[in-house]
RODREN-426663 format. One record per residue (C-alpha): residue number from 1; residue in three letters; x, y, z. Coordinates in steps of 0.2 Angstrom, whole numbers. Example, Ala and Ser with C-alpha at 12.3 -4.5 7.8 and 13.67 -1.06 7.14 Angstrom:
# RODREN-426663
{seq->1, type->ALA, east->62, north->-22, up->39}
{seq->2, type->SER, east->68, north->-5, up->36}
# end
This chain:
# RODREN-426663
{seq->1, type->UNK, east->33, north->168, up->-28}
{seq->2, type->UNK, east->13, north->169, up->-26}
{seq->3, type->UNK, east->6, north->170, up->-9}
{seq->4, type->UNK, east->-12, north->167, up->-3}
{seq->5, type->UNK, east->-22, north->172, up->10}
{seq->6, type->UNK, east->-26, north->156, up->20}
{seq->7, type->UNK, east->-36, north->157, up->37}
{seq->8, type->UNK, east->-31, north->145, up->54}
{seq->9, type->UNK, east->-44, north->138, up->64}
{seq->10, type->UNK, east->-43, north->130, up->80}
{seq->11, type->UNK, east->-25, north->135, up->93}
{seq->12, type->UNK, east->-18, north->148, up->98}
{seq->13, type->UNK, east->-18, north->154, up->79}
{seq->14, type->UNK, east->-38, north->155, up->77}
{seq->15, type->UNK, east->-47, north->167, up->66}
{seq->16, type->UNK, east->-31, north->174, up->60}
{seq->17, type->UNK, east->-27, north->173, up->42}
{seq->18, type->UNK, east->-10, north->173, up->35}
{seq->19, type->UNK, east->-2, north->175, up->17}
{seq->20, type->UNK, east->5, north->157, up->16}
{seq->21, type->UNK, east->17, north->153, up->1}
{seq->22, type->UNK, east->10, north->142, up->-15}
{seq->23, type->UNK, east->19, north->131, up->-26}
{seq->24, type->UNK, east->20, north->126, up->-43}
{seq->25, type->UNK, east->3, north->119, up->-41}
{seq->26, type->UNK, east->-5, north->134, up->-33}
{seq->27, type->UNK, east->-6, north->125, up->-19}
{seq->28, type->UNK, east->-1, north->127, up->0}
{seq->29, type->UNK, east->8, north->116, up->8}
{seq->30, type->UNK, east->0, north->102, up->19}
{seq->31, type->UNK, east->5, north->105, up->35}
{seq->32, type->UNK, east->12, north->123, up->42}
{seq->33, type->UNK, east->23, north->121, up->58}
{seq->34, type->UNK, east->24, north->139, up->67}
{seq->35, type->UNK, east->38, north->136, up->81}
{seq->36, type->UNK, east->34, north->148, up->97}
{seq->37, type->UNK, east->50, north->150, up->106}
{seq->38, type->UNK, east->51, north->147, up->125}
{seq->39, type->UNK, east->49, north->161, up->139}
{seq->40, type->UNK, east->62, north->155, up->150}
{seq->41, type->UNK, east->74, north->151, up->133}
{seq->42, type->UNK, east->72, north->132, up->133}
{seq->43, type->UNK, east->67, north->122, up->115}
{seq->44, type->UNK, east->52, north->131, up->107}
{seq->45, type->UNK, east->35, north->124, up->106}
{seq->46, type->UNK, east->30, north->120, up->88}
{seq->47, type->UNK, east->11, north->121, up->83}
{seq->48, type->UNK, east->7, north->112, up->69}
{seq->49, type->UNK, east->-7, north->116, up->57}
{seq->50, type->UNK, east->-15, north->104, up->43}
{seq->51, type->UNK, east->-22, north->110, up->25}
{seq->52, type->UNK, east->-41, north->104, up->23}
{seq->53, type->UNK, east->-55, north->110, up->12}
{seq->54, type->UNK, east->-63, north->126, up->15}
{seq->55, type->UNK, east->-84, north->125, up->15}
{seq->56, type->UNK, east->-91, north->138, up->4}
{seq->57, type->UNK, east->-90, north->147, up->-13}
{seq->58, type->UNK, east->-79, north->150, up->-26}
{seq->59, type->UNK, east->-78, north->144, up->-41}
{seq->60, type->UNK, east->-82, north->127, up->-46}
{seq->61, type->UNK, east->-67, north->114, up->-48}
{seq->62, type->UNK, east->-55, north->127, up->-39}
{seq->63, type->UNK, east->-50, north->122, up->-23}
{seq->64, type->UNK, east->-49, north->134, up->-7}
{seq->65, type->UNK, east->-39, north->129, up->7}
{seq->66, type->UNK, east->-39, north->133, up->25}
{seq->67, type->UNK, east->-29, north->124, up->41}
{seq->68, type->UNK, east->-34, north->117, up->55}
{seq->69, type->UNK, east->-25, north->115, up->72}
{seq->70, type->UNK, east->-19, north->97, up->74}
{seq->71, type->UNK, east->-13, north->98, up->93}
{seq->72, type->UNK, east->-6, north->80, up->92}
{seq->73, type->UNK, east->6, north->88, up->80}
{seq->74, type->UNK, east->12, north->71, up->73}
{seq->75, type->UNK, east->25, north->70, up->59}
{seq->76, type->UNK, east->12, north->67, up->44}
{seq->77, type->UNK, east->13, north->69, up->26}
{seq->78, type->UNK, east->20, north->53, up->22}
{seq->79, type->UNK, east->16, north->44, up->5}
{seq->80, type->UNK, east->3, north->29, up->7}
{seq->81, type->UNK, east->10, north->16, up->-6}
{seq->82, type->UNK, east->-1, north->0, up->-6}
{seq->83, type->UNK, east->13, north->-9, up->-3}
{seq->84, type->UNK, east->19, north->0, up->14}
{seq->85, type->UNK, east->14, north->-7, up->32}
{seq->86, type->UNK, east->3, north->3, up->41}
{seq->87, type->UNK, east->6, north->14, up->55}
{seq->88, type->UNK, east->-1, north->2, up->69}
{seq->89, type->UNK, east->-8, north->-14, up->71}
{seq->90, type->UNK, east->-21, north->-18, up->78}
{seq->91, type->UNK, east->-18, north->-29, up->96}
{seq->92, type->UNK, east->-34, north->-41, up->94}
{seq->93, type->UNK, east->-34, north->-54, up->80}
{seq->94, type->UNK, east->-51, north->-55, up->71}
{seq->95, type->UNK, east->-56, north->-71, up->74}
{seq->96, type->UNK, east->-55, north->-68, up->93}
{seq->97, type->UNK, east->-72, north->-66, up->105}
{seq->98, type->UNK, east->-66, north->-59, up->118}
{seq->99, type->UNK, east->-61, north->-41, up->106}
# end
């Protein structure tokens, strides 16, 4: 399997740069979870890092990635069919003043 140098911004995990497994597609995945155990041996804290766009060179069409901390650490990745709800609705209906 290919691997590729990706950098982490943001978190505990900033400025370093790991070799993060690619896919078919040469690309890696979109989120990277990197589970930190416990010091007193209780459930591990898990940071969780999203794949965005890196600024910069390289060659044109090619995309280089890099990830960023996301300290919510929400379960993302989801598809986003037309169809589906969304994830929250909004509480004030449009047609109302007081907003």
């Amino acid at each position: 399997m290919k691997s590729e140098d990706t950098p982490f911004e943001g978190g505990p995990m900033d400025g370093r740069v790991l070799p993060v497994l690619v896919g078919m597609t040469g690309h890696p995945p979109k989120t990277y979870r990197i589970p930190v155990p416990a010091p007193d041996g209780g459930p591990p804290t898990v940071l969780v890092y999203r794949r965005v766009p890196r600024e910069g060179g390289g060659r044109v069409g090619f995309a280089r990635w890099k990830y960023a901390y996301d300290p919510t650490g929400k379960k993302g990745g989801r598809r986003r069919w037309p169809w589906s709800k969304p994830d929250a609705t909004p509480s004030v209906k449009p047609d109302d003043a007081e907003g």
